[in-house]
PATOR-113568 format. One record per residue (C-alpha): residue in one letter; x, y, z. Coordinates in steps of 0.02 Angstrom, whole numbers, plus 50000, padded with zeros to 5 digits. Layout:
AXYZ;...
//
This chain:
X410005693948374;X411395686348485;X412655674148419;X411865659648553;X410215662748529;X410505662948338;X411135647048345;X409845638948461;X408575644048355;X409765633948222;X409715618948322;X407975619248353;X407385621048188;X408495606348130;X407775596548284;X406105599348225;X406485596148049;X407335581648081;X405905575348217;X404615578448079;X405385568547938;X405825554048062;X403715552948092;X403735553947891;X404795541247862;X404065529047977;X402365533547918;X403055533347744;X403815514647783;X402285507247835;X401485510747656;X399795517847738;X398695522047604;X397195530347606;X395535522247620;X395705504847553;X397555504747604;X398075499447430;X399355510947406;X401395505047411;X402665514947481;X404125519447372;X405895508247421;X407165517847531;X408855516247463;X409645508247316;X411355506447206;X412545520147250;X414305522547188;X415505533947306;X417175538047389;X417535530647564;X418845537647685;X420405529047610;X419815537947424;X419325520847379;X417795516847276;X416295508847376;X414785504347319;X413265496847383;X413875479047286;X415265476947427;X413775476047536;X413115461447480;X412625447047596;X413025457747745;X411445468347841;X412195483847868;X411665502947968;X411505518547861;X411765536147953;X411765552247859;X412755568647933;X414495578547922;X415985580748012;X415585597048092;X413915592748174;X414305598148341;X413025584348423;X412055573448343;X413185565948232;X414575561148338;X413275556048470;X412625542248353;X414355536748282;X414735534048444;X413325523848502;X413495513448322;X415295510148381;X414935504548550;X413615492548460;X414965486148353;X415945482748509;X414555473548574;X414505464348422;X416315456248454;X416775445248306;X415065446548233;X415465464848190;X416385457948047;X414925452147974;X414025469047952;X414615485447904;X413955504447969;X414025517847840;X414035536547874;X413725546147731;X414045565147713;X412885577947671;X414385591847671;X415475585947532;X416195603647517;X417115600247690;X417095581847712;X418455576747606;X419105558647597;X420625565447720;X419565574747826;X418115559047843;X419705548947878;X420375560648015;X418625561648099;X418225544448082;X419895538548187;X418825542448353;X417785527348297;X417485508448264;X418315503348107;X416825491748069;X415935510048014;X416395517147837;X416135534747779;X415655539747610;X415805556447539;X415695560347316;X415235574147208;X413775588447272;X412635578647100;X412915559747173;X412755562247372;X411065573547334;X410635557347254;X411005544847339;X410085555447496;X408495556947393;X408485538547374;X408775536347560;X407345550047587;X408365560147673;X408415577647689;X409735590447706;X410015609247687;X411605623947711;X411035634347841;X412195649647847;X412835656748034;X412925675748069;X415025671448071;X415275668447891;X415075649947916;X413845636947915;X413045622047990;X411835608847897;X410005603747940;X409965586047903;X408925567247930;X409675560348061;X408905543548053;X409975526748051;X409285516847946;X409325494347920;X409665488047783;X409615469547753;X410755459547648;X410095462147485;X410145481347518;X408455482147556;X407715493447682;X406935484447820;X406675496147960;X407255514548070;X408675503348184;X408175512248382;X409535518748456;X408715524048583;X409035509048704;X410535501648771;X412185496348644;X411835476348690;X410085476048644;X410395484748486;X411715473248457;X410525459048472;X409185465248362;X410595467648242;X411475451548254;X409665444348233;X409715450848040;X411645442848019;
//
C-alpha cells in the first residue's frame, strides 16, 4: 500500500473515530436512559494535576471562578489540532479584555513528544490566553478518561507515528463543571458571545 493512501486511510479512520465519539459524548451528556429515563450520566472532567508550557504546575484549582475551553490533541497533528487552536485564539481575540477572564487549555495526548519546551515552542503561533498541559503517560491517560476522551498510537509505514484522538472542545463552567461540547463550527464572534455569556 502507498505511503498517501496509507495515510488517508489514517486520517479517515481517526475522522470516523473521532465523529463517532463526538455523537457519544453528546448522547452521553444528555444522560438518556433507557425506558423511564432515570438513568444519570457520569460527570466529564474533574481535579487534574499537570505540567504547563513554562514546566510550571497547573491544576484545575487555578481555574477556579473562571469558565474555561478544554481541547485534547498533540503537537504533530498535521490538521485538526492547529485548526482548532487557531479558531480558539481568534475567539480569544474576539474576546478583547474579557479574554482575561477565561482560560483555553490544550492538553496533550503525546507526552512522549510534547515536552514542556516543545508545547512552549508550538504554542508561540497562538493566543497566550490558551495553556498547554502535558505530565506523565499514567496522569494524562487519566485525566483523558475523566474528560471521556479517547486516544490511541497509530504507527506510519516510516517508522513514525501519528495519534487518533477526541477532538472535541469542551465548556467548562467555573466550578469545573462540564456544561456543554462549545461549537466551533460558526463564526469566532458568536462563539465569543456564547462564551462571554458563561463569564
Amino acid at each position: 500500500m502507498s505511503r498517501p493512501v496509507s495515510r488517508l486511510m489514517v486520517t479517515m479512520t481517526a475522522f470516523c473515530a473521532g465523529l463517532a465519539l463526538c455523537l457519544g459524548v453528546i448522547a452521553f451528556v444528555g444522560g438518556r436512559g433507557v425506558g423511564t429515563g432515570s438513568l444519570q450520566a457520569a460527570p466529564i472532567g474533574g481535579p487534574f494535576h499537570l505540567i504547563d508550557q513554562n514546566g510550571q504546575p497547573f491544576s484545575d484549582q487555578d481555574l477556579r471562578g473562571r469558565s474555561f475551553l478544554v481541547f485534547f490533541g498533540f503537537t504533530h497533528c498535521p490538521d485538526v489540532c492547529p485548526t482548532t487552536l487557531f479558531d480558539i485564539s481568534e475567539i480569544m481575540r474576539h474576546l478583547g479584555k474579557d479574554a482575561d477572564r477565561t482560560a483555553a487549555l490544550f492538553i496533550t495526548v503525546d507526552p512522549e513528544r510534547d515536552t514542556p519546551e516543545a508545547l512552549k515552542d508550538y504554542m508561540s503561533s497562538f493566543d497566550p490566553h490558551v495553556r498547554a498541559l502535558t505530565g506523565d503517560q499514567d496522569t494524562l491517560a487519566a485525566v483523558a478518561k475523566a474528560y471521556r476522551v479517547y486516544y490511541r498510537k497509530v504507527p506510519l509505514e516510516d517508522g513514525d507515528y501519528t495519534m487518533d484522538h477526541t477532538a472535541i472542545v469542551y465548556l467548562m463552567d467555573k466550578q469545573g463543571r462540564f456544561v456543554s461540547p462549545f461549537n466551533m463550527r460558526r463564526t469566532a464572534q458568536a462563539a465569543a458571545a456564547d462564551l462571554r455569556a458563561h463569564l
